[in-house]
N, C-alpha and C positions, 0 to 999 in steps of 0.2 A: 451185767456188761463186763465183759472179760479184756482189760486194758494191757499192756507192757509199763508205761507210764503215764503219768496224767502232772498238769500244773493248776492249778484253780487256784483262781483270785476273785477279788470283789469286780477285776472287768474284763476278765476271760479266762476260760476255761478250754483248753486242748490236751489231745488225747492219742496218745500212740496207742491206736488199734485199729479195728477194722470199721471205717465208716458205715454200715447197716448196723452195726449193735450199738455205735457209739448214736446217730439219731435216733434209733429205734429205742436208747432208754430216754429220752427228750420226751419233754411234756405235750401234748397236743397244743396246736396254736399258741405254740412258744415262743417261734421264730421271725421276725419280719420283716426278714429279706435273706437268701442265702444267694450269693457268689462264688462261681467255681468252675473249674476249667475239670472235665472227666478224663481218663487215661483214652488214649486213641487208639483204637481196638487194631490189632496184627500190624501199629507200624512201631509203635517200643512198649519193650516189656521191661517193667521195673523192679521184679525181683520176683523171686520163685514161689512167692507162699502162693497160698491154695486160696486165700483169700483175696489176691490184688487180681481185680477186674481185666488188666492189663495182661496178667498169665492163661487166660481161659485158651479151650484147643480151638473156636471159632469165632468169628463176626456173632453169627448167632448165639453163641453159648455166654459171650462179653453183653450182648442188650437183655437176655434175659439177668443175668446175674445184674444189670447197672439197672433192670425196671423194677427190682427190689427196692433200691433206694429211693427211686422215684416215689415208689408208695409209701416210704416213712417222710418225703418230703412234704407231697401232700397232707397227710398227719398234722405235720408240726407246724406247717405255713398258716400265721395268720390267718380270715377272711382278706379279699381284697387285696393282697399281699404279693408281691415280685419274687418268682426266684430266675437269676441272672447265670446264661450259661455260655460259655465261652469254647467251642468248639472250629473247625471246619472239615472239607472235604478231604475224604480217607483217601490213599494210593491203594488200591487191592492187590492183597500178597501175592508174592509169588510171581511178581513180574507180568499180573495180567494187564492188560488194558481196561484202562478209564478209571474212576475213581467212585468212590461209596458216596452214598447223599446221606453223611449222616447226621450231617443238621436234620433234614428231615425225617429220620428215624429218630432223633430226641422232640421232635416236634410230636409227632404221633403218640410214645405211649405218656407226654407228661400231657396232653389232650385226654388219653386215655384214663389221666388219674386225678383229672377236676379242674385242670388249668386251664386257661383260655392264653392260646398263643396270640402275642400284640403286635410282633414285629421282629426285624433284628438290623442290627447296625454292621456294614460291612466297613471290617479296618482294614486299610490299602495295604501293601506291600510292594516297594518301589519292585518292577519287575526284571532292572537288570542284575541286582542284588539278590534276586531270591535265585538267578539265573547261576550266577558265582557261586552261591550259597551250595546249592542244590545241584550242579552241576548234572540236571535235567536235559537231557538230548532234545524236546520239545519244545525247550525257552532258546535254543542258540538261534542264532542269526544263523548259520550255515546250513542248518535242516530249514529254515524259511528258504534259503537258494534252492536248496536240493530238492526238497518234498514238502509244501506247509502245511499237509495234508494228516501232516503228524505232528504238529506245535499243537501244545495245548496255554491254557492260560496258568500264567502264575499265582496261582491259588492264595484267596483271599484268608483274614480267618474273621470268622463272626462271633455276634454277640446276641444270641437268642433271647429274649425275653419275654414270659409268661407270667399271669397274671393269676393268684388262686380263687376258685369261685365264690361268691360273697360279696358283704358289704364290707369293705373297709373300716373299721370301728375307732382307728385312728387317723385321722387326714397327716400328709407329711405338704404344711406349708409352708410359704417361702415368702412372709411377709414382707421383709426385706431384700427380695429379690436375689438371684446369683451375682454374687460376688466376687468367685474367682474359679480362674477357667484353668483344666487341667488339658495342658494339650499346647502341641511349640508353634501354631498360630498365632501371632504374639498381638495383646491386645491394641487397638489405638495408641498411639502417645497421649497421655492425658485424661483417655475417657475414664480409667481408674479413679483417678482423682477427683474430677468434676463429677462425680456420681456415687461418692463416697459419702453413705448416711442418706441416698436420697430417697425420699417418701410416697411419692407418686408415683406407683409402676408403673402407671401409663404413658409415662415419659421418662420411663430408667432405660434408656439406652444401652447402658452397659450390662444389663439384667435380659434385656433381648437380646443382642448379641450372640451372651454366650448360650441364651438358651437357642436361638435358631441353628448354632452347631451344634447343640448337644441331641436337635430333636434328628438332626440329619441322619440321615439312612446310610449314608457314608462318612467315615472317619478316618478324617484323610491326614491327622497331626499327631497319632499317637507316638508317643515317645518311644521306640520299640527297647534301648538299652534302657529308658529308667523302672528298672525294676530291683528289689531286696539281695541282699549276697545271696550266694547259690552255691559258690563254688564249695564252700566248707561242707556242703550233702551228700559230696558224690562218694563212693564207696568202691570195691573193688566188684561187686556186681553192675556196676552200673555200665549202661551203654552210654554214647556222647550224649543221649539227648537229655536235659535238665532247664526247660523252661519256664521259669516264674511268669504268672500274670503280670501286663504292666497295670505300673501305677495309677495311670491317666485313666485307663479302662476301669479300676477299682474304684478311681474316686468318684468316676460321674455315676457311677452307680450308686455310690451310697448317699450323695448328693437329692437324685431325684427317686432313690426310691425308700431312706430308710429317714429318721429322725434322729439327732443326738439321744445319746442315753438309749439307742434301743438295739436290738440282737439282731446281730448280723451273724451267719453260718455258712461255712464252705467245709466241704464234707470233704473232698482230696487239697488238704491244705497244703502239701507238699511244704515249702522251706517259708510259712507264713505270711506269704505277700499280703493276703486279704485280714488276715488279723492285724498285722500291722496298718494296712488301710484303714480299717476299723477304729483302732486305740486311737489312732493320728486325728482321726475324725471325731470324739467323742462319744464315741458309740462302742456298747461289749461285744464282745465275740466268743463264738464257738468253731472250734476245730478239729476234723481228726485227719490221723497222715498213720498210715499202715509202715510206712519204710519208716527203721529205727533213724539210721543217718539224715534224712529227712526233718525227722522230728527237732532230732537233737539241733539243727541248723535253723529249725523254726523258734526255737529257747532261747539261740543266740540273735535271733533277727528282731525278737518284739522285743526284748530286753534291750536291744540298744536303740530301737525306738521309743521308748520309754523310758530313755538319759536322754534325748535327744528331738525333743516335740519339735514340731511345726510350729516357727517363733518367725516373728518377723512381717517381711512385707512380702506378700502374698503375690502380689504384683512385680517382683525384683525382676531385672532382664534375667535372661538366663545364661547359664557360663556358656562359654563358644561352644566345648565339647558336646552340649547337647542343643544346638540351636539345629543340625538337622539330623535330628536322630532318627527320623520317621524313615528314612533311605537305608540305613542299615539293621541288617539284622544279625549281627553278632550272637545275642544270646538264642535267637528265635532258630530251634529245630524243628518247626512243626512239619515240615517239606523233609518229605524220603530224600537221603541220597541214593544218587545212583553210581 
């Protein structure tokens, strides 16, 4: 495996190089659960190597070069095992009309390579914010006067989940039921409390709850600014866009699909969201990120989650600034400008 740099400890290990050699030297059914958002094939491109998926000359030329890694995913996934993938609909280059389905083109080859597709979770996007954002002729209100014939919708982004084929060999239970919900839907007043230690899941209200939103097909509270620094990544190649996964989405993932103490893997870690997600949560992680700057931003983002654990009440209100963060999308580029 031919790296730039690497860090390894006793509870993760990341790697500046090219994600297919970095899982590809990974043991078989190492991994048990990987988390990760892929580069978004002809709308940004993240630097010039020969190696980032993001540089290829086509749509086509980006799903064969990204079904390589799908095959070392299967490899290394557990039996029974989740890997979580964070995409949505592409704008086709070139100023053509309509958009790619390429959720459904990551559905098909990770089908193709032993997974069984379970679902996905669509997270909202307030749509007069992605209108501003985006300054898309088919979110104005003026082209609804003129022609609505040419609005289209303000694109969601999703959360794909696949399951690898097998028996699971280790169960991830929740004896003590959920306990704390990542997401600015704010719980009850009180039911934290009154449900704190309680024994009976048959009557843990506060353990249903948050699991009836987390089973929901819609996600409709994610925090879109609470994600890891970013800005210290950007580089003089870089175009504006530089989106960390959020938080909320990282943690209900590791929540319902992985165990403390076990190996979590996100193969385009860009500036560390999901390792940090990881550490925070008790669980190791594996990383690689192809952009140096990148990298180097990902050594300063776990490092200072790891001065800085998750203390406290798990339950605190939340500061004003993020009470409705779901409406804006400050850090979120996933939407072409026009």
């Amino acid at each position: 495996m031919v790296v730039k740099d690497q860090e390894i400890t006793d509870r993760y290990a990341i790697y500046n190089g090219d994600c297919i050699q970095v899982v590809g030297g990974l043991k078989d059914k190492s991994v048990h659960v990987s988390i990760y958002s892929p580069p978004f094939a002809e709308l940004y491109n993240y630097s010039s190597s020969e190696r980032d998926m993001s540089n290829c000359g086509s749509y086509e030329e980006f799903l064969r070069h990204y079904g390589f890694l799908i095959e070392q995913l299967a490899r290394v996934t557990m039996p029974g095992r989740v890997s979580c993938v964070h995409c949505m609909d592409l704008r086709r280059a070139g100023g053509r009309e309509g958009v790619r389905d390429f959720p459904g083109d990551i559905i098909r080859m990770y089908e193709a390579n032993g997974f069984y597709y379970t679902g996905r979770h669509v997270i909202w996007k307030e749509p007069l914010r992605v209108a501003i954002k985006t300054r898309a002729l088919g979110l104005r209100h003026g082209q609804l006067v003129k022609d609505s014939s040419k609005c289209h919708v303000a694109g969601a982004d999703y959360l794909l989940v696949f399951r690898r084929d097998g028996d699971n060999p280790v169960p991830i239970a929740h004896a003590e039921g959920l306990t704390y919900y990542a997401g600015s839907n704010p719980i009850p007043n009180g039911m934290a409390t009154s449900y704190a230690g309680h024994t009976d899941q048959r009557t843990n209200k506060l353990s249903q709850l948050i699991w009836q939103r987390y089973a929901s097909s819609v996600w409709m509270d994610i925090r879109i600014r609470r994600v890891v620094e970013f800005k210290g990544g950007r580089d003089s190649e870089d175009e504006k866009h530089i989106c960390p996964l959020q938080l909320d989405v990282i943690e209900r993932c590791l929540t319902l699909y992985s165990n403390p103490g076990e190996v979590v893997l996100t193969p385009f870690m860009g500036v560390g969201s999901e390792i940090v997600g990881a550490l925070q949560y008790g669980r190791k992680a594996i990383g690689a990120e192809l952009k140096p700057s990148y990298y180097r931003q990902a050594i300063a983002n776990i490092r200072h989650s790891l001065e800085h654990p998750i203390v406290g009440d798990l339950f605190a209100p939340l500061d004003k600034d993020d009470d409705n963060d779901t409406d804006d999308n400050d850090t979120d580029d996933n939407e072409e400008t026009i």
